[in-house]
BAZALUM-935202 format. One line per field, with one value per atom (N, C-alpha, C, O): chain; residue number from 1; residue in one letter; x, y, z; atom name. Coordinates in steps of 0.2 Angstrom, whole numbers. Atoms other than C-alpha are relative to their C-alpha. Example, Ala and Ser with C-alpha at 12.3 -4.5 7.8 and 13.67 -1.06 7.14 Angstrom:
<atoms>
chaine	c(A  A  A  A  A  A  A  A)
num	c(1  1  1  1  2  2  2  2)
residu	c(A  A  A  A  S  S  S  S)
px	c(4  62  4  9  -4  68  -4  -1)
py	c(-6  -22  6  5  -6  -5  5  11)
pz	c(0  39  0  3  -1  36  3  4)
atome	c(N  CA  C  O  N  CA  C  O)
</atoms>
This chain:
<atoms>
chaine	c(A  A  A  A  A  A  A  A  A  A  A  A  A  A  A  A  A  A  A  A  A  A  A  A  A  A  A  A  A  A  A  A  A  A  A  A  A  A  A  A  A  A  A  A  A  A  A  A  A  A  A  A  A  A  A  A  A  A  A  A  A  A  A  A  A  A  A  A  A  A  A  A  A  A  A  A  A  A  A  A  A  A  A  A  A  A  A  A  A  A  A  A  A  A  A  A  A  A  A  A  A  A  A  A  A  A  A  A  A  A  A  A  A  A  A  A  A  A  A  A  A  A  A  A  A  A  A  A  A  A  A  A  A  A  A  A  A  A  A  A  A  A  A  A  A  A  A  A  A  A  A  A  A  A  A  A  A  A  A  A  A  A  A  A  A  A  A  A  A  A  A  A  A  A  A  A  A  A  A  A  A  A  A  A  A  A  A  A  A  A  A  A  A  A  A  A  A  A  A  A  A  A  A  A  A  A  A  A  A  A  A  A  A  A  A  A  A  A  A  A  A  A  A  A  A  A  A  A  A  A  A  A  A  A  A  A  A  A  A  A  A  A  A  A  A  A  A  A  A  A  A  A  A  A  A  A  A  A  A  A  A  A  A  A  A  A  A  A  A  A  A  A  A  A  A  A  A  A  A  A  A  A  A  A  A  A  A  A  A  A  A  A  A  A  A  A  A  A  A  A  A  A  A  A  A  A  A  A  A  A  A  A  A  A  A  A  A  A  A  A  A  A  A  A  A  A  A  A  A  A  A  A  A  A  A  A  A  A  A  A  A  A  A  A  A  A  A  A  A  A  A  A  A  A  A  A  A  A  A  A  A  A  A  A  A  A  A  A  A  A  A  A  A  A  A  A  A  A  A  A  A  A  A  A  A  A  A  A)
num	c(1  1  1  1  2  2  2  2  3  3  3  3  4  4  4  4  5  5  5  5  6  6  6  6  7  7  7  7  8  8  8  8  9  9  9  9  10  10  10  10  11  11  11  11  12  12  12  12  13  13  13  13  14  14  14  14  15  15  15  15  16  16  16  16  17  17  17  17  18  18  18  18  19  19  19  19  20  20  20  20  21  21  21  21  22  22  22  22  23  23  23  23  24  24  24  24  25  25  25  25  26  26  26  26  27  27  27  27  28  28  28  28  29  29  29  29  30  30  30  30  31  31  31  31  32  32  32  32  33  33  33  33  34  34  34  34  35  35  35  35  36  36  36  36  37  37  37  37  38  38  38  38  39  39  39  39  40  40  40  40  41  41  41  41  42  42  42  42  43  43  43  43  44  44  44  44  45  45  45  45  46  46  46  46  47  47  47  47  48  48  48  48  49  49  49  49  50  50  50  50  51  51  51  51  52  52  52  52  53  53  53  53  54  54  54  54  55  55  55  55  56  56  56  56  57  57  57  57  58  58  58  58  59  59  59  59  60  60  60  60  61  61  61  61  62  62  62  62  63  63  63  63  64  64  64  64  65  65  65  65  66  66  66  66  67  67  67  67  68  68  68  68  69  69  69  69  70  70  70  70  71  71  71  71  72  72  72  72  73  73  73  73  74  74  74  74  75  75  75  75  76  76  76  76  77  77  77  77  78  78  78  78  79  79  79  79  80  80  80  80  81  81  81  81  82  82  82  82  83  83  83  83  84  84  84  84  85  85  85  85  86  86  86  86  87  87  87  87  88  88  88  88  89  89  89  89  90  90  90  90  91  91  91  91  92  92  92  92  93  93  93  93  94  94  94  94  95  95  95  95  96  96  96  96  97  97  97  97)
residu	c(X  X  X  X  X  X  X  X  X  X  X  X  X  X  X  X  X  X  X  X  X  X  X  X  X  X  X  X  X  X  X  X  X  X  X  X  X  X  X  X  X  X  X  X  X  X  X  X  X  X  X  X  X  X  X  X  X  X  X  X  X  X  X  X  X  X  X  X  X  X  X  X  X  X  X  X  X  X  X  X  X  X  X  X  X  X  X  X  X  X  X  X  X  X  X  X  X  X  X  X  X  X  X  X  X  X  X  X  X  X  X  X  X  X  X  X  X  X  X  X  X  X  X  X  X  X  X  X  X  X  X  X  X  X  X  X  X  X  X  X  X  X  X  X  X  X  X  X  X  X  X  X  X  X  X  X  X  X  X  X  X  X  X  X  X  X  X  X  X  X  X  X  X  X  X  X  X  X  X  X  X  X  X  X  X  X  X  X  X  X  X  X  X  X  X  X  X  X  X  X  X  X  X  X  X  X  X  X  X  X  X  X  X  X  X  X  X  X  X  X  X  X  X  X  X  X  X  X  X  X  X  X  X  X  X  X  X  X  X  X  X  X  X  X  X  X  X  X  X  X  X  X  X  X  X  X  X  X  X  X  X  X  X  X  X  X  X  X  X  X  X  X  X  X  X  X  X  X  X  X  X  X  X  X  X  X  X  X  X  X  X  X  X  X  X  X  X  X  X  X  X  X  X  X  X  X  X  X  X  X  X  X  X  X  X  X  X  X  X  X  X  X  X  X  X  X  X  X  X  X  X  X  X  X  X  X  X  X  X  X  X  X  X  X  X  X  X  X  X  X  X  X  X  X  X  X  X  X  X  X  X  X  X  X  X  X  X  X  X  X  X  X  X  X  X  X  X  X  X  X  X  X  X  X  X  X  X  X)
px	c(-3  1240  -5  -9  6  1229  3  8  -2  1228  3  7  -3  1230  6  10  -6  1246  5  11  -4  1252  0  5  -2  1248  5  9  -4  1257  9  13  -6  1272  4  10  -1  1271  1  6  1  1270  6  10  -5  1283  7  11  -3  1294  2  7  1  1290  4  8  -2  1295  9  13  -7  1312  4  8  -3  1316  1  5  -3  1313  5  9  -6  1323  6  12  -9  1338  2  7  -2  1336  -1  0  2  1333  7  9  -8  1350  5  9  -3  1357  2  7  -2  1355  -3  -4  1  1349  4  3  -5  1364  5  10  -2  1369  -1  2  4  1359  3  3  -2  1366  9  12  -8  1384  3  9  -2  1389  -1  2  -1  1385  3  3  -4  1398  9  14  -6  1412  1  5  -4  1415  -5  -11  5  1409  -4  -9  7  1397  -6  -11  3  1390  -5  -11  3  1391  -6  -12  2  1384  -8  -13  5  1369  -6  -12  5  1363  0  -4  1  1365  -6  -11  7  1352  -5  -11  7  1341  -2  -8  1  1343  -2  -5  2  1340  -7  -11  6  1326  -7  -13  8  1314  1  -3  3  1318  -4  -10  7  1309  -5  -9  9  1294  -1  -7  4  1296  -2  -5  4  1293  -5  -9  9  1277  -2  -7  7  1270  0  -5  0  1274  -6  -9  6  1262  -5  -10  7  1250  -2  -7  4  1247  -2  -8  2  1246  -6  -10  5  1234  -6  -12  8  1222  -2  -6  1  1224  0  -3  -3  1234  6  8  -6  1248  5  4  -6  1265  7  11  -7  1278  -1  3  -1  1272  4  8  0  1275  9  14  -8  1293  3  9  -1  1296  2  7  2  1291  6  10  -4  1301  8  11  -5  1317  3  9  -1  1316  -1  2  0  1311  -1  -6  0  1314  -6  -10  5  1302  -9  -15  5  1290  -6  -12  2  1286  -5  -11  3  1281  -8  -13  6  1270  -7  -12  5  1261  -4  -10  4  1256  -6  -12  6  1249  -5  -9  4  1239  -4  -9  7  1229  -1  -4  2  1228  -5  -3  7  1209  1  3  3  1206  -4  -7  2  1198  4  9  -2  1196  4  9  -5  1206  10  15  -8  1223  1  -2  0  1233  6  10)
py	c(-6  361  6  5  -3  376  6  9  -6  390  6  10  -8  405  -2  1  -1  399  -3  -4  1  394  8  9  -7  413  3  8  -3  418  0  4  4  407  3  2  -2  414  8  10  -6  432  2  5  -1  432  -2  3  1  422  6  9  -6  434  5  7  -5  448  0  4  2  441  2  6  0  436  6  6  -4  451  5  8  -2  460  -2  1  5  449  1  3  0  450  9  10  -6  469  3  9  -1  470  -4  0  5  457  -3  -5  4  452  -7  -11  6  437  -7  -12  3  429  3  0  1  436  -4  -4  4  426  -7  -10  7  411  -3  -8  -1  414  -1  -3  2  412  -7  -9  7  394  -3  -9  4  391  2  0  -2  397  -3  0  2  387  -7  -8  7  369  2  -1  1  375  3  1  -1  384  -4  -4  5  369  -3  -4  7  356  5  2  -3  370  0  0  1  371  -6  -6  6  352  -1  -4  3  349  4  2  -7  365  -6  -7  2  353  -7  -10  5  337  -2  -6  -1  343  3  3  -1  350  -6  -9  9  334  -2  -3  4  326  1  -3  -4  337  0  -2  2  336  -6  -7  7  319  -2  -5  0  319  3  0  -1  333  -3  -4  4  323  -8  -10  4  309  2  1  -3  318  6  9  -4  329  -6  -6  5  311  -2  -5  4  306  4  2  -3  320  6  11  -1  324  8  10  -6  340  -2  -8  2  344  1  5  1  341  5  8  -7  352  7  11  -10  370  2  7  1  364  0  4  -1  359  3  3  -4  371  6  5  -4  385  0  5  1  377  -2  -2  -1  374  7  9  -4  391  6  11  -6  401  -5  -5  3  387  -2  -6  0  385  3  2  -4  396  -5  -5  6  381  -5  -5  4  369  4  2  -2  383  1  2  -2  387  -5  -4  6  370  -1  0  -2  369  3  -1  -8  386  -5  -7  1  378  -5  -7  8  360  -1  -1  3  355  -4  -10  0  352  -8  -8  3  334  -7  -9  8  317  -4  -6  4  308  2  -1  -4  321  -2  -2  4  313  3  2)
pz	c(-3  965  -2  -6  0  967  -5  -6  4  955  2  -1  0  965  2  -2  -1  972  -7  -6  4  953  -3  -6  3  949  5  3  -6  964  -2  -2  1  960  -7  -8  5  943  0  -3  -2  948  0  -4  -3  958  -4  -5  3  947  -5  -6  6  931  2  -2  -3  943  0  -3  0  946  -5  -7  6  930  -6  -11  5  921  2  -1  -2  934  -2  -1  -1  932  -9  -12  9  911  -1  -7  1  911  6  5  -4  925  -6  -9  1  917  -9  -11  7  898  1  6  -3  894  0  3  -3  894  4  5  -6  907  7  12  -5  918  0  5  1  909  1  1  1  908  8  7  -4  926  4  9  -3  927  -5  -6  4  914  2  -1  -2  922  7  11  -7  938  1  0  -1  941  5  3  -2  954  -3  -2  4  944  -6  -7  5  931  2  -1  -4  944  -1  -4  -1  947  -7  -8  7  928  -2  -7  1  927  4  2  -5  942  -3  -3  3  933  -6  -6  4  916  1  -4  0  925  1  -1  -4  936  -7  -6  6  919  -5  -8  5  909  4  1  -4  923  -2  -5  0  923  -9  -11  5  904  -4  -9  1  905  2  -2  -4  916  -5  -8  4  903  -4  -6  6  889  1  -4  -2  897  3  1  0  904  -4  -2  7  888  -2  -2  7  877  5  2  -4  893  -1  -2  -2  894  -8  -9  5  876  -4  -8  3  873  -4  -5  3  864  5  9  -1  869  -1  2  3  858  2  2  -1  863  6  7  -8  882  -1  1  0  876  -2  1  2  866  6  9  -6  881  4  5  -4  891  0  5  1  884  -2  0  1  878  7  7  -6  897  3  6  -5  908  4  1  -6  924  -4  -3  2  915  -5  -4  3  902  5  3  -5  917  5  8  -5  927  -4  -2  7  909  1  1  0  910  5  4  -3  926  1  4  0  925  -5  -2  4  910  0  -5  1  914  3  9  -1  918  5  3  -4  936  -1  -7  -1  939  4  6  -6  947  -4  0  6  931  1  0  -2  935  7  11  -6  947  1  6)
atome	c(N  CA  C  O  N  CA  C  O  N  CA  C  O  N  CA  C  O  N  CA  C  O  N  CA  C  O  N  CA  C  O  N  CA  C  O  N  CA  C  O  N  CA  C  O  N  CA  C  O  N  CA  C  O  N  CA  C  O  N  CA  C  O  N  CA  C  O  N  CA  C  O  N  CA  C  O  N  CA  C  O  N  CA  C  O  N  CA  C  O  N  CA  C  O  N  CA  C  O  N  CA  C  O  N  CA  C  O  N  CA  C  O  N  CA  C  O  N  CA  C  O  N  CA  C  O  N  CA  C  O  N  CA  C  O  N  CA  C  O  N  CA  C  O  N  CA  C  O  N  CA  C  O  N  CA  C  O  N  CA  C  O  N  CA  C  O  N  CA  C  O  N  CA  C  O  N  CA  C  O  N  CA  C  O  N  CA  C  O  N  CA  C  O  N  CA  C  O  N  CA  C  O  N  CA  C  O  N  CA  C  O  N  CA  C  O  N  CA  C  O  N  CA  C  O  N  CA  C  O  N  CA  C  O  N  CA  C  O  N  CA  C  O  N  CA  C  O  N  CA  C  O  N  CA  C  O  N  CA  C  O  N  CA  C  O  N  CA  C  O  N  CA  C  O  N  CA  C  O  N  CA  C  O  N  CA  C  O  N  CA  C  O  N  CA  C  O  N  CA  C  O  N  CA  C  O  N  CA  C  O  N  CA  C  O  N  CA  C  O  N  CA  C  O  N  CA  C  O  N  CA  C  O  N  CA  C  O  N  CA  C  O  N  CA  C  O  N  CA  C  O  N  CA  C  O  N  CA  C  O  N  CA  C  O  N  CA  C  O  N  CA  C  O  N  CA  C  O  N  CA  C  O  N  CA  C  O  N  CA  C  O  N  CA  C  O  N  CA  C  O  N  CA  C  O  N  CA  C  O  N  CA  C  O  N  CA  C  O  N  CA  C  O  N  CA  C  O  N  CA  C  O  N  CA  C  O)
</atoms>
């Protein structure tokens, strides 16, 4: 994936999220997916879909010889932001697939 559009992706995201936490609180943000199953089902697919990804970085950190825990760390604690962190500083090459 190309860098500028991981900063773009980041940018924009950033921008959101500090509006929504500076409107909102940071549990306000999270507190409306605990009150209505679609809600629930919505933070269930959000907690299914970054397990995935933090499966992938989990194998390709042990591949290309980073570490592992900051990324999950990151990422259980700001979400999406964890995963873009990643990509942003993952070294480019024929070996990354």
């Amino acid at each position: 994936m190309q860098r500028s559009l991981i900063i773009v992706v980041l940018v924009l995201f950033g921008a959101l999220s500090a509006a929504a936490v500076w409107n909102h609180g940071y549990w306000g943000i999270v507190s409306p997916f605990l009150r209505t199953y679609g809600g629930g089902q919505v933070l269930a697919d959000v907690v299914i879909a970054l397990s995935l990804v933090l499966t992938w970085m989990k194998r390709d950190a042990k591949r290309t010889g980073r570490r592992y825990w900051p990324w999950l760390v990151l990422t259980v604690t700001t979400g999406s932001f964890g995963p873009l962190f990643y990509l942003l500083t993952r070294k480019a090459g024929p070996d990354h697939r």
